[in-house]
C-alpha positions in Angstrom: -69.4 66.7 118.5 -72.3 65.3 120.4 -75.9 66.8 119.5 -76.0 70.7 121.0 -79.8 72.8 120.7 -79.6 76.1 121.6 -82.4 78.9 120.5 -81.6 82.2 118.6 -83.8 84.4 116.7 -83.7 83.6 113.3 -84.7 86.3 110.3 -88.3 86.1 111.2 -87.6 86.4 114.8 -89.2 83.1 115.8 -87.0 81.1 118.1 -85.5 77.8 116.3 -83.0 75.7 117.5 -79.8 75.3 115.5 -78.3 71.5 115.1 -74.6 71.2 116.2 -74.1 67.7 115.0 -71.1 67.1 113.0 -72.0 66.4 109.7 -72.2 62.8 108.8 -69.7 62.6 106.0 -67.3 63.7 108.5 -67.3 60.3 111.7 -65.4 58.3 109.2 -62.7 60.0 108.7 -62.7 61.2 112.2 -62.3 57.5 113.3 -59.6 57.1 111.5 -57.7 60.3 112.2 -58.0 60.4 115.9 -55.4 57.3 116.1 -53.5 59.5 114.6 -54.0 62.5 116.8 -53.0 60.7 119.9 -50.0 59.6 117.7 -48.8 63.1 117.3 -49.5 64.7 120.3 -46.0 64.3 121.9 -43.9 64.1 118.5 -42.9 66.8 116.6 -41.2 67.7 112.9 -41.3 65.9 109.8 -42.6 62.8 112.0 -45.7 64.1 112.4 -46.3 65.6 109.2 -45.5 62.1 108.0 -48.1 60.3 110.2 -51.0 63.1 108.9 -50.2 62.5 105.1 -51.5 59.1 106.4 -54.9 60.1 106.1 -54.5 60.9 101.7 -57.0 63.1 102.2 -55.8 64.8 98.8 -57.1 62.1 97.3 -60.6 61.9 99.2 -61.3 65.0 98.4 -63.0 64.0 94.6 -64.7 60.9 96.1 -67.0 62.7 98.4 -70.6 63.9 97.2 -70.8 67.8 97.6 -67.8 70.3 96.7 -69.3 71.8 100.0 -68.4 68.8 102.2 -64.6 69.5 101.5 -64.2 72.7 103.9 -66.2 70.4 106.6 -64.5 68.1 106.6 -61.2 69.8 106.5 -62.6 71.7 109.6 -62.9 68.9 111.5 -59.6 68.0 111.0 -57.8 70.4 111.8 -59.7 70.7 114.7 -58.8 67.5 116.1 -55.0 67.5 114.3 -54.4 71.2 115.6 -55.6 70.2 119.3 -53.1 67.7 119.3 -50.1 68.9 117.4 -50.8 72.3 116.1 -47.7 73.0 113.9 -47.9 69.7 112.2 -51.3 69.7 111.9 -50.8 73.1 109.8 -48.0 71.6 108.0 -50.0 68.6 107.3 -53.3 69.9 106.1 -51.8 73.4 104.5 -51.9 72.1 100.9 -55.8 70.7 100.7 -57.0 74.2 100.2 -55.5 73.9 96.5 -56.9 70.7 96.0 -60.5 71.3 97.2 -60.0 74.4 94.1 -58.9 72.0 91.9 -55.7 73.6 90.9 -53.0 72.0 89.3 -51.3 68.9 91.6 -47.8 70.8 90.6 -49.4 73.8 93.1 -48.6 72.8 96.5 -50.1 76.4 97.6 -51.9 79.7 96.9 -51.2 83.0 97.1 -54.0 85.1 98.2 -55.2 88.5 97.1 -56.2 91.9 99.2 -58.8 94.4 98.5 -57.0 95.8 95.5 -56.4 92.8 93.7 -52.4 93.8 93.4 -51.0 92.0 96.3 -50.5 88.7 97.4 -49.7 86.7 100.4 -49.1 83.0 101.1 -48.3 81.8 104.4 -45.7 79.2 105.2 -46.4 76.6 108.4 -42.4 75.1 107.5 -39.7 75.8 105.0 -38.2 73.0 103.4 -35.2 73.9 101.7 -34.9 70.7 100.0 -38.1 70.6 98.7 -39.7 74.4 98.5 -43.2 74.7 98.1 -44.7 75.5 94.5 -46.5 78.5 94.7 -49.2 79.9 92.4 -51.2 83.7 92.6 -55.0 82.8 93.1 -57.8 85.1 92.8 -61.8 85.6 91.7 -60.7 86.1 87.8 -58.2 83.2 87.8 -54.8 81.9 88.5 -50.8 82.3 87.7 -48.3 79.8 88.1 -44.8 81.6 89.9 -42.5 83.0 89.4 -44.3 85.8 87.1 -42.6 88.9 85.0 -44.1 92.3 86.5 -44.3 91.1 90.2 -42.2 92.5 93.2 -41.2 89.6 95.9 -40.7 90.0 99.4 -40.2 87.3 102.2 -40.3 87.8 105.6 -39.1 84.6 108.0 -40.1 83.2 111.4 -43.5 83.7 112.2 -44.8 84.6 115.9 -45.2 80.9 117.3 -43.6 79.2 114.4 -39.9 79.3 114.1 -39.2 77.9 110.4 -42.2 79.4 109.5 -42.7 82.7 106.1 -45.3 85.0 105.0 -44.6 85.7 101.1 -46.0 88.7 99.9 -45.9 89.6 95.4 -47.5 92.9 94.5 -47.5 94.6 91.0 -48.7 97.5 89.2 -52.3 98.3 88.7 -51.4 98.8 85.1 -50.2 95.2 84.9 -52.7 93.1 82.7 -53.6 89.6 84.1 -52.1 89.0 80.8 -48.7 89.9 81.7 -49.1 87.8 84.8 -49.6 85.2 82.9 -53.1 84.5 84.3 -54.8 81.1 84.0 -58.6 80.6 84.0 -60.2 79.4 87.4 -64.0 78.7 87.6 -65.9 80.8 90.1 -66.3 77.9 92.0 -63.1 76.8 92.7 -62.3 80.2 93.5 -64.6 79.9 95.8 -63.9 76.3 96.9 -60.3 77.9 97.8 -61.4 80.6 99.9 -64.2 78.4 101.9 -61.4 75.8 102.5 -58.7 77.9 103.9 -61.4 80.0 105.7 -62.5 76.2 107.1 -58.8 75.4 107.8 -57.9 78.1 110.1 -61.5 77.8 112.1 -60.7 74.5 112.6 -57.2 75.5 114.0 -57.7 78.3 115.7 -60.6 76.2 118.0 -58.1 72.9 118.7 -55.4 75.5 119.8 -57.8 77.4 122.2 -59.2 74.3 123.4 -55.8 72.5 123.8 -55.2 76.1 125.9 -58.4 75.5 128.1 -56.9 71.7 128.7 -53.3 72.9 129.6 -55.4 75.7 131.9 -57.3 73.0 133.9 -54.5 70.7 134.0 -51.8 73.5 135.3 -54.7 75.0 137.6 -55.2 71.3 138.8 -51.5 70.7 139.9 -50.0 73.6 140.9 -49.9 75.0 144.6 -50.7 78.0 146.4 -51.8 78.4 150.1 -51.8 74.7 150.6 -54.0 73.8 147.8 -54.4 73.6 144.0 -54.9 76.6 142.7 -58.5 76.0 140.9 -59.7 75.7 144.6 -58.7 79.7 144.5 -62.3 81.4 143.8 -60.5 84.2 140.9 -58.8 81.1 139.4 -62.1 79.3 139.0 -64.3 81.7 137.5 -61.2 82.3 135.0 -61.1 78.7 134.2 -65.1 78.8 133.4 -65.0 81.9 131.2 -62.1 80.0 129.5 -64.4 77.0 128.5 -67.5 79.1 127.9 -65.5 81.4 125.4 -63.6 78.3 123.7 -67.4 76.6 123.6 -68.6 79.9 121.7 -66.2 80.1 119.5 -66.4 76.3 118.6 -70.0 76.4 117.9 -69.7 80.1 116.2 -67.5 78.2 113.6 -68.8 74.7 113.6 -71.9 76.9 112.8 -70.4 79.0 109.7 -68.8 75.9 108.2 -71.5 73.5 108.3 -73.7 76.1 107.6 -76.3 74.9 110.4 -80.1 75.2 110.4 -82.4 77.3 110.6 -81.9 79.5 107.4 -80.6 81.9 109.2 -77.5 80.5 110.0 -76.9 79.7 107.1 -73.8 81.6 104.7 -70.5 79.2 104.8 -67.8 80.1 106.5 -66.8 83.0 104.1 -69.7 85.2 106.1 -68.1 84.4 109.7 -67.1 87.8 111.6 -63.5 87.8 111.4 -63.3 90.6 114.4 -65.3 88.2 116.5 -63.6 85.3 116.1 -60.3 87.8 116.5 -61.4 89.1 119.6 -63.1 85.5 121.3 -59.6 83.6 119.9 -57.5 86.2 122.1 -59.4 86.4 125.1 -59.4 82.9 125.0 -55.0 82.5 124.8 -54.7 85.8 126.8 -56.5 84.3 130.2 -54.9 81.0 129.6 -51.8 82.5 129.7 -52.9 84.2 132.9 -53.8 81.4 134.6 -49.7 80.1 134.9 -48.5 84.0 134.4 -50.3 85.2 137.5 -48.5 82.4 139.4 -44.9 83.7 138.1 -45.1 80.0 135.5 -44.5 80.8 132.0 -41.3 79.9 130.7 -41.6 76.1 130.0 -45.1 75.6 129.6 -47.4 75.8 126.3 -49.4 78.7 127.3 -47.1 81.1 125.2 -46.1 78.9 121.9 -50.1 78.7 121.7 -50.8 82.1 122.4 -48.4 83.1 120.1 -49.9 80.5 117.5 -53.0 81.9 117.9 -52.1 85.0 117.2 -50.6 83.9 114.2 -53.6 82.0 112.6 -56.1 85.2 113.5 -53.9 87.4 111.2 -54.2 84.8 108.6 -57.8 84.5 109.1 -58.4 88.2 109.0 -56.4 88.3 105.2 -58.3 85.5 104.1 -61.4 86.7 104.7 -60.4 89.9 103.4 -59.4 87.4 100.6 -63.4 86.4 99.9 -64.3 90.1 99.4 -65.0 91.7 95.8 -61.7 92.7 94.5 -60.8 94.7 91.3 -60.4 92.5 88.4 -56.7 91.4 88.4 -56.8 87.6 89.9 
């Protein structure tokens, strides 16, 4: 992202600006992941999974500096990955989360907790019945390995915007002892390594989807006819196109600014502190006047517009439990 100043009031209520660069750990990887974006873009499946695992970034993860780089430069990432090829970029990236915890390499994903601490949920991009996913319960007081005596399962398949997609749920018994569960212990910091990097994860695809809808707005506005003329000549069309990028350009730098935690001070608090209603509300505006942009012209039906809005839809719900997910919860993991 190129260099963005823009003044707010920070705690003291003097005006500072706030630094939008991407971080500098960050343009390496970029460089060599956006071949791989433009790879992707028009692919889809196991193909463009493949072409993602490319990048190893499993195994970059322990090379770089600061813990706190990871869930930047997952961000990023998925950013660029999701803009391109949003499924696969989900599928792609949906196990680093565990790694940047430092969980087992036999846990391909985690579980997370609610506000009582007795239900779980772990989201699926794809379903691979020749290789299922190993799953684990994750929480503030430590971690299980599944399956685990004392736990009730459910499964519910095909997620809004992605087919082959689940959302697991366990839950259990107050009275259950972490015990019982089997519990494992997890330092508080990769507890919280896991939640700031599947917080970073959905940021990052939640602002490639909206601004891969802001780019199939313009270019649908751009091409299709009405009254003898493209239809981003139409005065209503064009101030819906601009409150499309100035929403999508809020919510970028809203999250660019949680993750990388930007100056001054108070900006600062990771991306566990972002306002998951705002993000919620910004995401949807974003996909719903998108979608209106070919909708009020009768287009729908063949075009991205709903997959994405559906997508969309889909990640805020997962954003909204994880950050639920960083709250204080009772002491069962």
């Amino acid at each position: 992202m190129s260099f963005v100043e823009t003044h707010v009031t920070s705690l003291d209520s003097s005006p500072s600006p706030v630094d939008f660069r991407c971080a500098p750990v960050v343009e390496p990887f970029l460089g060599a992941a956006r071949p791989i974006a433009s790879a992707i873009r028009d692919i889809g499946g196991a193909e463009a999974v493949s072409h993602i695992q490319q990048l190893e970034l499993a195994s970059v993860l322990p090379e770089l500096e600061r813990r706190a780089d990871a869930p930047v430069l997952l961000f990023h990432l998925a950013e660029l990955l999701g803009h391109a090829n949003l499924a696969a970029a989900w599928q792609g990236l949906s196990g680093i989360p565990a790694r940047a915890a430092e969980l087992p390499a036999s846990v391909d994903l985690a579980a997370l907790p609610d506000a009582t601490g007795t239900r779980w949920t772990a989201w699926l991009p794809v379903v691979d019945a020749a290789r299922p996913p190993s799953l684990a319960l994750a929480g503030p007081r430590g971690w299980a390995p599944l399956p685990a005596q004392g736990l009730t399962h459910s499964r519910v398949s095909g997620l809004l915007g992605f087919a082959r997609g689940e959302v697991l749920t366990w839950s259990t018994e107050p009275s259950v002892t972490p015990e019982e569960l089997g519990v494992q212990s997890l330092a508080p910091e990769s507890w919280s390594a896991l939640v700031r990097a599947q917080l970073a994860l959905l940021s990052g695809l939640l602002v490639g989807a909206t601004r891969r809808l802001v780019d199939e707005a313009y270019a649908y506005a751009k091409t299709r006819q009405s009254a003898g003329k493209s239809i981003n000549q139409h005065q209503a069309v064009a101030l819906r196109l601009a409150d499309l990028a100035l929403h999508q350009e809020a919510l970028s730098l809203y999250l660019t600014a949680r993750v990388e935690e930007c100056r001054p001070p108070g900006m600062r608090g990771g991306p566990e502190s972002l306002s998951a209603g705002y993000v919620v509300e910004l995401a949807f505006r974003i996909a719903r006047d998108a979608v209106q942009t070919a909708a009020g012209h009768g287009y729908v039906e063949g075009l991205p517009f709903r997959r994405l809005f559906e997508q969309v839809r889909t990640l805020t719900v997962m954003l909204q439990g994880t950050k639920a997910a960083a709250e204080p919860v009772s002491p069962v993991p």
